[in-house]
Every structure is written in structure tokens, then in C-alpha cells.
C-alpha positions as CSV (number, residue, x, y, z in Angstrom):
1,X,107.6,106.2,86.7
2,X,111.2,105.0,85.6
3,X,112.0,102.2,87.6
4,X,115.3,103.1,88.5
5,X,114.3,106.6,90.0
6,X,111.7,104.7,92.0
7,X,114.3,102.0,93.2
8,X,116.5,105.0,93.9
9,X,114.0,106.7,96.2
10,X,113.3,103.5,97.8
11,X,117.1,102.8,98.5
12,X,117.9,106.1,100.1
13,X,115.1,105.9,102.4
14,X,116.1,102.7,103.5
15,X,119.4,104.4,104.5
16,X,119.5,106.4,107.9
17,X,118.8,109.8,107.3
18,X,122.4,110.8,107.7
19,X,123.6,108.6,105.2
20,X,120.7,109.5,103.0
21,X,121.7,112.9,102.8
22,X,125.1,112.6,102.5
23,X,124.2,110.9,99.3
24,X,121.9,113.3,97.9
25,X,124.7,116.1,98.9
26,X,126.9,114.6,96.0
27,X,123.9,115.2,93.5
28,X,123.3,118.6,92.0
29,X,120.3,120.8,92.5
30,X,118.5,118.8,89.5
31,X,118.9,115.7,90.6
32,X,118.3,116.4,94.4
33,X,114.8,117.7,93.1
34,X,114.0,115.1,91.0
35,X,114.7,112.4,93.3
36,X,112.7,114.2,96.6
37,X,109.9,113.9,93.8
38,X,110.1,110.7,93.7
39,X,110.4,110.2,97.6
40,X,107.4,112.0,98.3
41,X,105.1,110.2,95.9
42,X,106.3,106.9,97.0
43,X,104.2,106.8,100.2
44,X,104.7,103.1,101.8
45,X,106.4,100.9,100.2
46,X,107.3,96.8,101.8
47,X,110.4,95.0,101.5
48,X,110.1,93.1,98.5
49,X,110.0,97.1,96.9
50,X,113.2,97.2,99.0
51,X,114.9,93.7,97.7
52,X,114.1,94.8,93.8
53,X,115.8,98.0,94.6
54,X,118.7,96.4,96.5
55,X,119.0,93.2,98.2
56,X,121.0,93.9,100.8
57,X,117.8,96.1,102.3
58,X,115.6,93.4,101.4
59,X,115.2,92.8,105.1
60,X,115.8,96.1,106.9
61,X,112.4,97.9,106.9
62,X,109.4,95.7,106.3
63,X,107.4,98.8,106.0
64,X,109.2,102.2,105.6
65,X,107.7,105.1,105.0
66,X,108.1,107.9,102.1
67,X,106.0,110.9,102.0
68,X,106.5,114.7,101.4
69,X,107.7,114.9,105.3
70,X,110.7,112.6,104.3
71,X,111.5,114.8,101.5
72,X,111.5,118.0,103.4
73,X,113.6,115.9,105.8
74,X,116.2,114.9,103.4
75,X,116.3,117.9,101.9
76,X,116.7,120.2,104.5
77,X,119.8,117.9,105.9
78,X,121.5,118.1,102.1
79,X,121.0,121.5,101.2
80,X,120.5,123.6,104.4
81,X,119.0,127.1,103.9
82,X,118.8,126.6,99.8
83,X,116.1,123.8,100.6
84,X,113.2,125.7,100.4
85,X,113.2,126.4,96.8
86,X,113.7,122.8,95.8
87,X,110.7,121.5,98.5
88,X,108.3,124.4,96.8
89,X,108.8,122.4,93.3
90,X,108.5,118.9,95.1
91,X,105.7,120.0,96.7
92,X,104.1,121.0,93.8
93,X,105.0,118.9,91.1
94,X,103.3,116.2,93.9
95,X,99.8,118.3,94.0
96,X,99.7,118.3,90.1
97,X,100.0,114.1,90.1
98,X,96.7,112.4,88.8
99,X,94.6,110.4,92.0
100,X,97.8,111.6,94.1
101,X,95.4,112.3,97.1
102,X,94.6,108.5,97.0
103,X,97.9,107.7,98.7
104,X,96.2,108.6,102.1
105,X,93.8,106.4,101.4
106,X,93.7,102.9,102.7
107,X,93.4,100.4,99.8
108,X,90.5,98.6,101.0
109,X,88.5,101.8,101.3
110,X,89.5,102.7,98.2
111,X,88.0,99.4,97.1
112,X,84.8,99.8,98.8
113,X,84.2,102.8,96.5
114,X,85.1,101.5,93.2
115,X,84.4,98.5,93.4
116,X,81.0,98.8,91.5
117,X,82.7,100.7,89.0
118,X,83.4,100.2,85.1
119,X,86.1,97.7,84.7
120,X,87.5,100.9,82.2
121,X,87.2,103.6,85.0
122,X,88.7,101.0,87.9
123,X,91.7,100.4,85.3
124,X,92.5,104.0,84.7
125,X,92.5,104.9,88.7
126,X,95.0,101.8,89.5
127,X,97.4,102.8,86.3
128,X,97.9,105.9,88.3
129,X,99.2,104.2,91.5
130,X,102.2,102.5,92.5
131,X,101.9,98.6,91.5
132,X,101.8,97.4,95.6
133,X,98.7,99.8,96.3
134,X,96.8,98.4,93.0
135,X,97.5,94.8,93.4
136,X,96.0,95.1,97.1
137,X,92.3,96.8,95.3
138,X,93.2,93.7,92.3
139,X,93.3,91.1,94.8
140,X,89.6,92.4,96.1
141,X,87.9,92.3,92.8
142,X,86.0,89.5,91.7
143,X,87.5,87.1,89.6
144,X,85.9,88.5,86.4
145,X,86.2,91.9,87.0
146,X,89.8,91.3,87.9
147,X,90.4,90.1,84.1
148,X,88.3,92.9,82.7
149,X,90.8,95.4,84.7
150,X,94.0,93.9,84.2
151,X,93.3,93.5,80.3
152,X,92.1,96.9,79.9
153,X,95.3,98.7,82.1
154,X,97.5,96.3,79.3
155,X,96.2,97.6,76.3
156,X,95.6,101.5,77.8
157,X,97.6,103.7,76.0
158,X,96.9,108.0,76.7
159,X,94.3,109.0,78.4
160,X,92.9,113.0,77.9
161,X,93.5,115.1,81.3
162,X,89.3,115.7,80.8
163,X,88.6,112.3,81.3
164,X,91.1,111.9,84.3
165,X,90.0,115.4,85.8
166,X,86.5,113.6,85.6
167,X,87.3,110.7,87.7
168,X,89.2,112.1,89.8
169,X,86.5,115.2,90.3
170,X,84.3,112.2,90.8
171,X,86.0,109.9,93.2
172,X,87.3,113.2,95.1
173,X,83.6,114.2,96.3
174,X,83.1,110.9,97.5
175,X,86.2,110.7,99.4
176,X,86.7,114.5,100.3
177,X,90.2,114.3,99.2
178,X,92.3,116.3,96.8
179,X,92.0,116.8,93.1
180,X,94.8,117.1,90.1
181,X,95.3,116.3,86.8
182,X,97.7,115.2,84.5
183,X,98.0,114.3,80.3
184,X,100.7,111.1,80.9
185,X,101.0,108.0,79.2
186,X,99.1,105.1,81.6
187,X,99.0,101.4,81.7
188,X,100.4,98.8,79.5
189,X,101.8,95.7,80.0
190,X,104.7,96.7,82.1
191,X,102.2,98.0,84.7
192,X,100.3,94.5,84.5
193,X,103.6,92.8,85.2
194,X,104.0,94.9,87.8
195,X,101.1,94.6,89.6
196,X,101.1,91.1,89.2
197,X,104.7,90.7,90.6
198,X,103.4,92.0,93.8
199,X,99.8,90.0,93.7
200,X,99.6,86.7,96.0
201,X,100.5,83.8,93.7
202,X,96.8,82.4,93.6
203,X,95.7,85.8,92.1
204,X,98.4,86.2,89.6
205,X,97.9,82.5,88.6
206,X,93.9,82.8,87.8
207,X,94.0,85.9,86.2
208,X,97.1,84.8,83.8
209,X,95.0,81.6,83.1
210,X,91.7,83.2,82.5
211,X,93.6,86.4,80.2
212,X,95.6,83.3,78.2
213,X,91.9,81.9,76.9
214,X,91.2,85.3,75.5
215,X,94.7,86.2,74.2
216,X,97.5,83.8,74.9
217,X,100.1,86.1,73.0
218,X,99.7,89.3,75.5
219,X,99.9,86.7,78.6
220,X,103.4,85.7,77.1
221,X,104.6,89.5,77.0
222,X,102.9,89.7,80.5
223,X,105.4,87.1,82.1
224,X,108.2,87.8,79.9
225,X,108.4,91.0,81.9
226,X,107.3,89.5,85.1
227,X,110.6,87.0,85.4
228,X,113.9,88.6,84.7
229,X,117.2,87.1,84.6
230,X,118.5,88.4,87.6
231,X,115.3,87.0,89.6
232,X,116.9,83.5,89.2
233,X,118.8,84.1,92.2
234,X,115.8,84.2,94.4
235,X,115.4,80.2,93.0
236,X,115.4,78.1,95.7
237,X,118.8,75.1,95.7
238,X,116.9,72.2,94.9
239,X,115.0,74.3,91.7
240,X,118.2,75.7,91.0
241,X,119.8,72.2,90.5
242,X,116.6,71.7,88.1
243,X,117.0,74.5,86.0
244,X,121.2,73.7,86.0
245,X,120.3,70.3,84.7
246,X,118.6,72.2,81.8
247,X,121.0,75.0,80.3
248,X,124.6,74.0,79.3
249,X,127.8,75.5,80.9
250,X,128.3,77.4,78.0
251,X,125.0,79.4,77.8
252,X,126.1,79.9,81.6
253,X,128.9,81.1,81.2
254,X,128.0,83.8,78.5
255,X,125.3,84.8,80.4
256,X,126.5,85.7,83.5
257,X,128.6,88.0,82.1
258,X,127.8,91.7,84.0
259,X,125.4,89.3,86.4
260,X,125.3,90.4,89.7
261,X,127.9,88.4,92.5
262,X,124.3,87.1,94.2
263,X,123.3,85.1,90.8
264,X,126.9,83.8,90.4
265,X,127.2,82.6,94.0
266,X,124.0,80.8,93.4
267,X,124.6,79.4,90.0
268,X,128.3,78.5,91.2
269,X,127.2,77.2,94.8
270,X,124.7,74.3,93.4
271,X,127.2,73.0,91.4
272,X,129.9,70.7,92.0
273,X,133.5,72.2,92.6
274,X,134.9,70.8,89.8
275,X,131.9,72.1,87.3
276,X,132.0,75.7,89.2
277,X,135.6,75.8,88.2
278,X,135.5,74.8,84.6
279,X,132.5,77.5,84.4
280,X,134.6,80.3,85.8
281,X,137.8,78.9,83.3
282,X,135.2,79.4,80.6
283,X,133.6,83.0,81.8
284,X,137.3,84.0,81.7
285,X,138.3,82.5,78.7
286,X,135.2,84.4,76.9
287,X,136.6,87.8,77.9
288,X,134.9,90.8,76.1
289,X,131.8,89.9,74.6
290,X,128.6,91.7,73.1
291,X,125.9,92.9,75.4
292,X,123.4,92.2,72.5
293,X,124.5,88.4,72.9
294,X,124.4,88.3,76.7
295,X,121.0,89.2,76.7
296,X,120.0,86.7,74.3
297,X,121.4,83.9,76.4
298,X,119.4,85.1,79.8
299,X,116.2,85.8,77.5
300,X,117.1,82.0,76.6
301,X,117.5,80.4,80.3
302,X,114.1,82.7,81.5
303,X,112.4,81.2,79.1
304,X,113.5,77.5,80.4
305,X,113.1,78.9,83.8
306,X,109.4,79.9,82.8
307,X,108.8,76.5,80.9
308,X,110.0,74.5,83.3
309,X,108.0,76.4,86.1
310,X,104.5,75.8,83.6
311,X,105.6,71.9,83.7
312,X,105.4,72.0,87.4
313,X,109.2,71.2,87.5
314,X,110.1,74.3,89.6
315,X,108.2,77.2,91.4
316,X,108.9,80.6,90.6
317,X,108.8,82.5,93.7
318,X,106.9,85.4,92.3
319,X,103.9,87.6,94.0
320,X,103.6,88.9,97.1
321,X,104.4,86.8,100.1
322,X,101.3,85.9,101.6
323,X,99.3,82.2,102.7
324,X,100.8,79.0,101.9
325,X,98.6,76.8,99.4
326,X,97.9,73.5,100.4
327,X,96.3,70.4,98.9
328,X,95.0,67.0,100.5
């Protein structure tokens, strides 16, 4: 799914309902479809789905919940009597999603069944399912058959509807559930990073290790995608102070051009007064620049953010929150 409908979705129903649908009001009938899609596949979703979409929800709803019901709710409130057309397409372009009934399921009983399955058939089922729900069945696996998934969802590309009508046929009779199928394009990297961004830290760290003996190159794309400029605000001070040590007020100052006020405030607040002030002088002085060239600058400082993170110099704070690692 695009990640902006999905952050979208997840941002309106973090709104109260009234609010929601005055929003989705202002949209026309395309877009209010589209987007009630997306709300009704979303199911549960926690708040660091919330803080990607939006940080100023990050901590309003630890656990809010999507679903066809919300839909029909928002929908009804926006469009009144015309809502009835709009929720028959939602409600059917949701049947017709591949493994769409296993968003009912619980994830751990969903890895009690597959869990003895092909690494290939396990990685075709996860590509299917938002990255929160699949890292919860990753984290289950075994250590090896965690690397056998994760490296065959990076390098899936389109899968036939038979084979998915297959699995899903199969995995419906043992969990009496709903059936549907779907000819999409599955997997890659950008799921791995995604599923990883939401794994606990330990997980994300073995299986990065053990996929970079095998094919260092696609573990490079992997993180690339995992750490994104922006996610430097969610540094920690004393980190940040590392990392400012390590890229020059220049590259700053052409890179935060179009950042967001949160990654300026944070850059700006661990420096010195005198050094925030110069850097702002600069950013002005710049003026228009090439987006092209911006992004080459943050690709620049993410990479010294991820080297400096692999030398032990920093911590990256990504993964799902979960146990704090400890060592004697």
C-alpha cells in the first residue's frame, strides 16, 4: 500500500470522529472511497504507526482501532444518505484483498499454523499483511527460518492469483475463515524494512547480521530504507551531540531545507546559541536551492548516522519498543 494513504488512514482515525469527518467532507466522492479502503483494511494499528504518520498523535491512542465498522462510521457522518454506495465498494474492494480474513486473526495463532511451513509459502502470507502484524509472526520464527523468510519476501517480485488462491484456500480450511484473491505486486525490500522497523531491536539486529554473511549489498538497501532523514529527530541529546560533532554546519544547513520544525528544533537545541544562530544566518543566506541537492546531503548525514550507530557511537532507536537489553 502507498505509505501516505496508509498514514492518512491512520491520522484520521486518531482524530475524534467529528473531526474525522469533517475532513473527509472536504474530499470528493473518489477520495472519500479510497481512503475508507484504506481505514477498513488497517485493522489495529499502535502508536509508533501513529508517530510515522504524525507526531503529534504519537501518544494519543496506544492502540486504536480501524476496521470496516470505522469506515461505515466515518462515512455515514461525511456523506449522510449518499453513504451507502461508497461503503458497498469499500466493502467489497476489502473481501477481494489477498489473506484479508487473517486480520481477525491473532498473530500468534496465526503462527501456530504456519509455523511448520515453507520459508517461500510463510513469506508470501506476511507480504500480504501490514508490517506490525508480520513482524509479531517474524519475531516467533526461529532464527533460521526468520532469515529464510525475510530474504525470500526481499527478493519476491509477482506472485500468480493461482498460487495465492492456493494458500489462501489452504490456510482458510484450517482457520475457517474467509477466502480472496488478488494478482498484486508483493514483497521487496521496502516491506523487509518495514517489518523490521517495527521488529524488537534484538530481532532486527540478528537477522540483518546473519542476511549480511549471505549478501551484504541487499542488507545495505535494507537499512537505507529503514533510517530516513527525518527519523534523526527521534536521536536522543547526547547522540545528537555525537552525530553534530560529525557533519559540518554547512551540510546542515542545506539539508534541513523543507525539514520538518521537530528536526530543526533538535538539531538547533543541542547546539550552542551562538552555532544555532550562524546555522540559521547560513539556511537563510542559501535561499532557493535544488531538491535533488537536499536530498543528497540527508542521504549523506544518514549514512554517518548509520556508520556511526555500526561503530557503537550512537543507538538508533529503531524497532518496536519492547525489553531493555542488558549486559553484566
Amino acid at each position: 500500500m502507498p505509505r501516505n494513504l496508509r498514514n492518512a488512514a491512520i491520522v484520521l482515525m486518531s482524530l475524534p470522529s467529528q473531526e474525522a469527518s469533517q475532513v473527509m467532507s472536504k474530499l470528493d466522492e473518489k477520495q472519500v472511497e479510497t481512503i475508507s479502503i484504506e481505514i477498513a483494511k488497517l485493522g489495529r494499528f499502535t502508536s509508533h504507526d501513529q508517530e510515522e504518520a504524525i507526531l503529534a498523535f504519537a501518544d494519543a491512542n496506544p492502540q486504536a482501532l480501524g476496521g470496516i465498522d470505522a469506515a461505515r462510521a466515518l462515512l455515514e457522518s461525511a456523506l449522510g444518505p449518499d453513504a451507502a454506495g461508497t461503503l458497498a465498494h469499500v466493502q467489497q474492494s476489502i473481501e477481494s484483498l489477498p489473506f484479508g480474513f487473517l486480520k481477525q486473526v491473532d498473530p500468534q495463532n496465526l503462527l501456530t499454523f504456519i509455523n511448520d511451513e515453507h520459508p517461500q509459502t510463510i513469506a508470501l502470507i506476511l507480504s500480504h499483511l501490514a508490517p506490525p502484524y508480520g513482524a509479531q509472526v517474524i519475531a516467533g520464527l526461529a532464527s533460521e527460518k526468520q532469515l529464510a523468510v525475510v530474504s525470500r519476501i526481499a527478493n519476491m517480485g509477482q506472485t500468480s492469483p493461482e498460487i495465492i488462491e492456493q494458500v489462501e484456500s489452504a490456510l482458510e480450511a484450517r482457520l475457517s475463515s474467509l477466502v480472496s484473491q488478488s494478482f498484486e505486486h508483493a514483497g521487496g525490500i521496502p516491506t523487509v524494512a518495514e517489518l523490521l522497523n517495527v521488529c524488537d531491536r534484538t530481532t532486527e539486529r540478528t537477522l540483518l547480521e546473519n542476511l549480511a554473511q549471505d549478501d551484504p549489498e541487499l542488507v545495505e538497501e535494507i537499512r537505507r530504507l529503514m533510517f530516513v532523514f527525518e527519523d534523526i529527530a527521534k536521536l536522543g541529546d547526547k547522540d545528537m551531540q555525537s552525530v553534530l560533532k560529525n557533519v559540518e554546519t554547512g551540510q546542515w544547513a542545506m539539508a534541513l531545507k523543507g525539514a520538518s520544525d521537530d528536526l530543526k528544533q533538535k538539531v538547533l537545541g543541542n547546539m550552542s546559541q551562538r552555532a544555532g544562530q550562524m546555522l540559521e544566518e547560513e539556511m537563510e543566506y542559501l535561499g532557493q536551492v535544488r531538491l535533488s541537492e537536499v536530498e543528497a546531503l540527508q542521504q549523506q548525514i544518514v549514512d554517518i548516522v548509520r556508520h556511526l550507530e555500526e561503530t557503537g557511537e550512537i543507538t538508533v532507536g529503531g524497532g518496536a519498543e519492547g525489553a531493555e537489553e542488558f549486559i553484566s
